[in-house]
C-alpha positions in Angstrom: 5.1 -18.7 -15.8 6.8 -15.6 -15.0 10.2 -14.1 -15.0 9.7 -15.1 -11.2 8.7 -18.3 -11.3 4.9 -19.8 -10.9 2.8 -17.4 -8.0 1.0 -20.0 -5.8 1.1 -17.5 -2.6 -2.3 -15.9 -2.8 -2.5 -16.1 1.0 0.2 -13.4 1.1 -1.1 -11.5 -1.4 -2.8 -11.7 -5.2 -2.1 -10.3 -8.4 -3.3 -6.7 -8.9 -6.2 -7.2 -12.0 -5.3 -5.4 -14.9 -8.8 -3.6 -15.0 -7.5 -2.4 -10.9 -4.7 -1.1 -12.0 -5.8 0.5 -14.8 -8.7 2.6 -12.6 -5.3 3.1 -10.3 -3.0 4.9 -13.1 -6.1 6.7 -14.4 -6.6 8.2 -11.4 -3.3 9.2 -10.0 -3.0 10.3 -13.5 -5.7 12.8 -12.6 -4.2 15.7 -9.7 -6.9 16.2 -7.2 -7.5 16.0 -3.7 -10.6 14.6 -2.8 -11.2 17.0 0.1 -10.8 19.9 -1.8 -13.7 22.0 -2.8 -13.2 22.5 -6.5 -13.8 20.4 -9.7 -10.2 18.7 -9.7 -11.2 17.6 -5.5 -14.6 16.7 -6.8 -13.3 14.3 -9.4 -11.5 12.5 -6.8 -14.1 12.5 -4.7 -16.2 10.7 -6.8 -13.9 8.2 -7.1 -13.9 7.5 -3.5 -17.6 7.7 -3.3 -18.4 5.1 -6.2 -15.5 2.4 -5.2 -17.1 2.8 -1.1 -20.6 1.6 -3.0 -18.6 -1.5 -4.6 -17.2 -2.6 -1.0 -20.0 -2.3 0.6 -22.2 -4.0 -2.3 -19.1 -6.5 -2.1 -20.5 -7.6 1.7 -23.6 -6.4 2.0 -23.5 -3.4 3.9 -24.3 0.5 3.2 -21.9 2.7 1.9 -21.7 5.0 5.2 -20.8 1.7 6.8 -17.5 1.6 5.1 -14.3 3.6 6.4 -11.3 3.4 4.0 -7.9 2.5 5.9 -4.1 1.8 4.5 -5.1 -2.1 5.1 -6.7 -4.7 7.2 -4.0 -4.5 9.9 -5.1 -0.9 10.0 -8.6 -1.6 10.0 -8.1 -4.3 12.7 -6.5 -1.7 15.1 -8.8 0.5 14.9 -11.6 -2.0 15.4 -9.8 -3.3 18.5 -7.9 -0.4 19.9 -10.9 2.3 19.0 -13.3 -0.2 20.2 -12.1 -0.8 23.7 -10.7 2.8 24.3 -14.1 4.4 23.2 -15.7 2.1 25.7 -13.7 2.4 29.0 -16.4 5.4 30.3 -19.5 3.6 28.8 -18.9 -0.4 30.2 -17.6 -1.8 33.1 -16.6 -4.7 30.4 -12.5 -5.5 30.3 -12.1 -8.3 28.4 -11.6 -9.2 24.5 -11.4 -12.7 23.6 -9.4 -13.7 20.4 -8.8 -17.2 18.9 -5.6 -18.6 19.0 -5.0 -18.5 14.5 -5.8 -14.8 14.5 -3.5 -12.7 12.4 -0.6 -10.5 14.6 -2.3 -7.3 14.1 -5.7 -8.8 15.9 -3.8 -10.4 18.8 -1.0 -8.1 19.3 -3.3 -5.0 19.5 -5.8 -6.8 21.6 -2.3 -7.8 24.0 -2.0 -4.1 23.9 -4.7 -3.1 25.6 -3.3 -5.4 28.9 -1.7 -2.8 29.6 -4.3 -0.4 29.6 -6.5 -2.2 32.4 -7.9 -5.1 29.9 -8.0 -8.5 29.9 -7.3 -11.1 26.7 -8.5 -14.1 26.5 -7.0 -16.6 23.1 -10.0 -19.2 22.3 -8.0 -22.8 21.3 -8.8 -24.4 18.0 -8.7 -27.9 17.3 -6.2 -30.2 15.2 -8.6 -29.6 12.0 -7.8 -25.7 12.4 -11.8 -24.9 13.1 -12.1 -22.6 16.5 -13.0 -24.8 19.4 -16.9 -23.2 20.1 -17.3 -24.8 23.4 -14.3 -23.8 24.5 -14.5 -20.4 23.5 -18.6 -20.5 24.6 -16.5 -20.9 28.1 -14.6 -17.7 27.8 -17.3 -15.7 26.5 -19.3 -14.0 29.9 -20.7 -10.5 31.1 -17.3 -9.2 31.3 -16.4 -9.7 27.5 -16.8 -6.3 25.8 -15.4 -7.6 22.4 -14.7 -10.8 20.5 -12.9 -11.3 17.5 -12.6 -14.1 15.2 -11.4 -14.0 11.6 -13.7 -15.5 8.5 -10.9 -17.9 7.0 -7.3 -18.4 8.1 -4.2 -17.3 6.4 -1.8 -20.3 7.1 -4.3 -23.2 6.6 -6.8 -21.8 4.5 -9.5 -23.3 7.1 -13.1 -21.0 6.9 -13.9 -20.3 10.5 -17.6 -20.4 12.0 -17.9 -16.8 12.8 -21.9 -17.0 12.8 -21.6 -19.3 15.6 -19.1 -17.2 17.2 -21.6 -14.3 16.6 -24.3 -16.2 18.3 -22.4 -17.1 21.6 -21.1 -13.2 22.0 -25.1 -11.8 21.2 -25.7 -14.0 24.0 -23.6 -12.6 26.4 -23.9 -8.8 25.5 -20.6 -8.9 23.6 -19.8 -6.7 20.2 -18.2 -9.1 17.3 -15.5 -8.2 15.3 -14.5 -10.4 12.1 -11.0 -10.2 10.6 -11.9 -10.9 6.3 -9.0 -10.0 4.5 -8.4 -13.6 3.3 -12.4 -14.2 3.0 -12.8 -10.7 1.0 -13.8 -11.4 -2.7 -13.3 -15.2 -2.1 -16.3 -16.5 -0.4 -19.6 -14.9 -0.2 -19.7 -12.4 3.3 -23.0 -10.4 4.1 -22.4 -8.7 7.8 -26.1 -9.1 8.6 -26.1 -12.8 7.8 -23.0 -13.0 10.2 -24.2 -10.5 12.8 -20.9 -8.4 12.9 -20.3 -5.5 14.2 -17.1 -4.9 12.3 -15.1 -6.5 9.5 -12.0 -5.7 7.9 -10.8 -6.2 4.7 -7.7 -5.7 2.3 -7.6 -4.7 -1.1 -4.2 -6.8 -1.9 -5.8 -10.1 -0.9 -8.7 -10.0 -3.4 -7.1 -8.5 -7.0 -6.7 -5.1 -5.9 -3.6 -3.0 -4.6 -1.6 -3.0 -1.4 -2.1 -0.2 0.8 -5.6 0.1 1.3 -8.0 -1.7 3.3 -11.7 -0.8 4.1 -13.0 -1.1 7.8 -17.1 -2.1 8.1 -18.4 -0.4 10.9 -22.1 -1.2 11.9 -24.8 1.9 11.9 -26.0 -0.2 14.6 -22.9 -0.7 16.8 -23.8 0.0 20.3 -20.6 2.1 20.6 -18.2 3.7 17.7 -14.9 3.1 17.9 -12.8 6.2 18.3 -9.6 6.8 15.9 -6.4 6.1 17.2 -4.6 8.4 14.3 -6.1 12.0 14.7 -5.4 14.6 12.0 -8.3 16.1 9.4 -11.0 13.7 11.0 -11.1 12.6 7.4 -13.4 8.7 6.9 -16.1 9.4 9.3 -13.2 11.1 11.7 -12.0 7.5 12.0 -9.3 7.5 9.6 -7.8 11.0 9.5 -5.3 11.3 5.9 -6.1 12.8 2.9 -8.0 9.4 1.1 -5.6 8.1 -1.8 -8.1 8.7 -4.3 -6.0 6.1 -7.2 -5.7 3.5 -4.7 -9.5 3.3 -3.1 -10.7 3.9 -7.2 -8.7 0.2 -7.7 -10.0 -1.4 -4.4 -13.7 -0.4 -5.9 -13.1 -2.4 -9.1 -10.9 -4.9 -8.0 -14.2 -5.9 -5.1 -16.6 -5.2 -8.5 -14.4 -7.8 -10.1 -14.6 -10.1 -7.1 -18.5 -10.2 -6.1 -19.1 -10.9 -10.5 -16.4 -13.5 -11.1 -16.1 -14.7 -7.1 -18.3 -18.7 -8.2 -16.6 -19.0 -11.5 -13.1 -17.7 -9.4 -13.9 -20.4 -6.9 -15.0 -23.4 -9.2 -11.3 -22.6 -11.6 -9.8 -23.0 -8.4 -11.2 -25.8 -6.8 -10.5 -27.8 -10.1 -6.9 -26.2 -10.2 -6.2 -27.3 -6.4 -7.5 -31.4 -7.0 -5.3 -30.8 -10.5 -2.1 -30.3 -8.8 -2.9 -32.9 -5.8 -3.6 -35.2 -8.6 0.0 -34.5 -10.3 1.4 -35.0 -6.7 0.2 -38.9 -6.2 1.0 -39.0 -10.0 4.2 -38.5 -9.4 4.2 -40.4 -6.5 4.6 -37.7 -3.9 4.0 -38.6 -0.5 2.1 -36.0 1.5 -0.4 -35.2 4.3 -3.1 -31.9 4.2 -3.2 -30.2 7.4 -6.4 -29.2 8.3 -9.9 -30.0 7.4 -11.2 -30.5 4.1 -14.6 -29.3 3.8 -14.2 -26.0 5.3 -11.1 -24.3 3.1 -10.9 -21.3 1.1 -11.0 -21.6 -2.9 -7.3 -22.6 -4.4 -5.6 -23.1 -0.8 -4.0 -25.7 0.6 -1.5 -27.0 3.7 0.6 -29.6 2.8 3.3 -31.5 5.1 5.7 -33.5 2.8 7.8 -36.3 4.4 11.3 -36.1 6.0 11.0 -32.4 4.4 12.5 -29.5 5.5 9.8 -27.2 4.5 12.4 -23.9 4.5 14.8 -25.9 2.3 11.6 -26.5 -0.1 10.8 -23.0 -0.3 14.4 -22.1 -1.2 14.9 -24.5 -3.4 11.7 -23.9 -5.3 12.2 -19.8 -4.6 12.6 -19.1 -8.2 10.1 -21.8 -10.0 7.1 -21.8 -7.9 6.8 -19.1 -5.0 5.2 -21.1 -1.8 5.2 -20.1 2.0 5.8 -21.7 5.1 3.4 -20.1 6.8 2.7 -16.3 7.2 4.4 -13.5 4.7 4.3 -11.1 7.6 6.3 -13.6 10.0 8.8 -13.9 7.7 12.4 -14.4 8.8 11.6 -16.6 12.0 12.9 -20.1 12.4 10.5 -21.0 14.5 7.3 -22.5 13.4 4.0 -21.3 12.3 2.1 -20.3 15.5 -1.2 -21.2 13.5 0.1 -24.7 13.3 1.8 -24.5 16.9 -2.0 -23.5 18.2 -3.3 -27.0 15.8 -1.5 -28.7 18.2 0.4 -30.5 15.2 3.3 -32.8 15.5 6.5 -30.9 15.1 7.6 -33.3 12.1 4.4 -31.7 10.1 5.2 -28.3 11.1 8.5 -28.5 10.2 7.5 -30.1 6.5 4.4 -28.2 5.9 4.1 -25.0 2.9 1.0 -23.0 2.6 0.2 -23.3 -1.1 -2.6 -20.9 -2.2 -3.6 -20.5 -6.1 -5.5 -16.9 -7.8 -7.5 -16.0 -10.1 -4.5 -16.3 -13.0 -3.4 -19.5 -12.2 -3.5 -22.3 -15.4 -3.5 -26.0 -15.0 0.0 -25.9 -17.0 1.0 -23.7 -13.5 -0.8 -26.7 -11.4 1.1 -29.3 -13.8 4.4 -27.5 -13.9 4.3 -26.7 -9.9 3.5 -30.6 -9.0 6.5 -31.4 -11.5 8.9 -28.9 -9.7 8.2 -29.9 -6.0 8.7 -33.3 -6.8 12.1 -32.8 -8.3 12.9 -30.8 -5.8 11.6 -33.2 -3.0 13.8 -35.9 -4.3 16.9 -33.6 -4.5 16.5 -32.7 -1.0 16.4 -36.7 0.2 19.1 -37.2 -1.9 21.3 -34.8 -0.2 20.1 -35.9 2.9 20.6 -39.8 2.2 16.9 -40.4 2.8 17.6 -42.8 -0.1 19.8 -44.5 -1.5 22.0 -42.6 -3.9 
C-alpha cells in the first residue's frame, strides 16, 4: 500500500512503469529538439522514430500510420473533427453516428459539428453495457460519413463489438473510427483484424505517461483528416508542436512493455479481480456487477453495493483504497454516470455503484486488504444511516 492508500482506479489512469519513466528522465535529460537538423535534434528524433515502431507493433499497424498527439481526447478530435471537415467538399455524407457510452471527447466533438451542417446520431446499448447492433445497424445508411465506437468502456469495463460495428459501416460506405485508450496494452487490438480506419490511444492508460497519445490513421483511409491545430505541420502536418521527445520515448516502452507482458498482465488480473469478489462474499458483502460478465476488460469491475451511497464510499475509502464512481474526467457532478444512465439501470444501482479497476502492480494482499476496507466501511455507513440496528 502506499502513502495514498491501495490504487484500484486503472480506468482513470495506471501507474507509470519504472522502465517508462526511466526512458522519460533519460531523455528530457538529453536537450534536443527532434526537428532540428543537428546531432542533439537527431538524438531526439530517434527516439520518436523507435517508440512510433513500438505503437504501431503494439496494434498492428505501420509506423507511418501512427501520429503522436498530447492524448486520446486529442487524438479523438482530430479523428472526428479533421474527419468530417476534410470531407465536406469530397461527400455529400452529414452524419456521424456514436454510441451512447462513448467517452466526452468522442460525443462532444461529434455534437460539435451540429453546428457546422452535421448530423449525430447516439446508438443505444443494452442493460449488459454491449452496443445494441440492430439498433445501431438502423442508424447506419448512405448518409453516414463516420461511425465511432470505442474498443472497451471506461465506466463498466464492458469490451465492445467494434468488428461488428466495422462490418455494418463497410456495408454502408461509412469510415470507422475506434476510441482504444482503455483497450490499449490490455487486450490484443490489430486494426486490420478490426477494419478501422482510425484508433486512438493514450499512453497513461497502459503504464506509460500522461500527456501523450498516438492517433492510427489508415494508409488506406478514403479521405485524411485535416488538423484542427495548425503551426509547423509537424506528425504528418496533423499534429503541429514540436514532438515531446521524453514523453513519446516512454509511451514506446511503456506499449513494448504492454504487447510482452499484456497475457501474463491479464491472467494476474483476472485471478486478482475473482480474489477480491471472493473476500467480498467472504465477508459477507452484499453486492451486484453491473454489466456483463464475459465481455470485460482484465482487472475491472462495476459493483453496486446495497442501500449504499456510492459517493459516501468513495469518501470514506478516499485515503485506503482509491475507487471511482464513474468517470475521472466527470468528476465533481452529482449527477450519475451517463454510461450507467444510457444502461438503462435502476437509479438505486447507479446511485450504489464504484468502478473498481486493478493494474499491473496490484498484490492479492491489495485485493485482500481492499475487500477488508469496503466492508468496514460499508457497515459504517449503514450504521450511521440506521440501516441496522445499532
Amino acid at each position: 500500500m502506499s502513502s495514498t492508500g491501495i490504487f484500484l482506479d486503472a480506468h482513470a489512469t495506471t501507474p507509470i512503469a519504472k522502465e517508462a519513466l526511466s526512458a522519460l528522465v533519460t531523455q528530457l535529460g538529453q536537450p534536443g529538439n527532434p526537428h532540428s537538423p543537428h546531432a542533439a535534434g537527431a538524438v531526439a528524433h530517434e527516439a520518436i522514430e523507435t517508440a512510433r515502431k513500438a505503437v504501431a507493433e503494439l496494434i498492428g499497424a505501420a509506423p507511418g500510420e501512427i501520429v503522436f498527439t498530447s492524448g486520446a481526447t486529442e487524438a479523438n478530435n482530430i479523428a472526428i473533427i479533421g474527419l468530417a471537415r476534410a470531407s465536406r467538399h469530397k461527400s455529400s455524407r452529414r452524419t456521424i453516428v456514436t454510441s451512447a457510452i462513448e467517452h466526452p471527447s468522442v460525443l462532444e466533438a461529434s455534437e460539435a459539428l451540429t453546428k457546422e451542417g452535421f448530423t449525430h446520431l447516439i446508438a443505444p446499448v443494452g442493460e449488459d453495457g454491449r452496443l445494441d447492433l440492430d439498433a445501431f445497424g438502423n442508424m447506419v445508411g448512405d448518409d453516414v460519413l463516420l461511425v465511432s465506437v470505442m474498443a472497451a468502456n471506461n465506466v463498466s469495463g464492458i469490451i465492445q463489438p467494434v468488428q461488428e460495428v466495422a462490418a455494418i459501416a463497410r456495408a454502408a460506405g461509412a469510415m470507422i473510427h475506434c476510441d482504444a485508450a482503455q483497450a490499449g496494452g490490455r487486450l490484443a487490438l490489430d486494426v486490420f483484424d478490426l477494419d478501422v480506419d482510425l484508433l486512438s490511444l493514450s499512453a497513461h492508460k497502459m503504464y506509460g505517461p500522461p500527456g501523450v497519445g498516438a492517433l492510427y490513421v489508415s494508409a488506406a483511409i478514403p479521405t485524411r483528416p485535416d488538423p484542427i491545430v495548425f503551426g509547423g505541420g509537424q506528425e504528418q502536418g496533423l499534429r503541429s508542436g514540436t514532438a515531446p521527445a521524453g514523453l513519446i520515448a516512454a509511451f514506446g516502452v511503456a506499449a513494448r512493455l504492454a504487447l510482452a507482458q499484456r497475457e501474463e498482465d491479464a491472467l494476474r488480473l483476472a485471478t486478482l479481480t475473482n480474489r477480491f469478489t471472493a473476500g467480498l462474499e467472504a465477508l459477507q458483502v452484499r453486492y451486484r456487477r453491473i454489466g456483463t460478465d464475459d465481455r470485460r476488460l482484465p482487472g475491472s469491475l462495476n459493483i453496486a453495493f446495497d442501500n449504499c451511497d456510492a459517493q459516501e464510499l468513495t469518501e470514506r475509502l478516499s485515503t485506503i483504497v482509491a475507487i471511482s464512481t464513474g468517470s475521472a474526467c466527470s468528476s465533481g457532478q452529482i449527477s450519475t454516470s451517463p454510461v450507467l444512465d444510457a444502461m438503462r439501470l435502476p437509479q438505486s444501482l447507479k446511485r450504489s455503484s464504484v468502478r473498481i479497476c486493478f493494474n499491473r502492480y496490484s498484490t492479492e494482499a491489495d485485493a485482500d486488504n481492499s475487500a477488508l476496507a469496503l466492508s468496514r466501511a460499508l457497515r459504517e455507513i449503514e450504521v450511521a444511516t440506521g440501516s441496522i440496528a445499532q
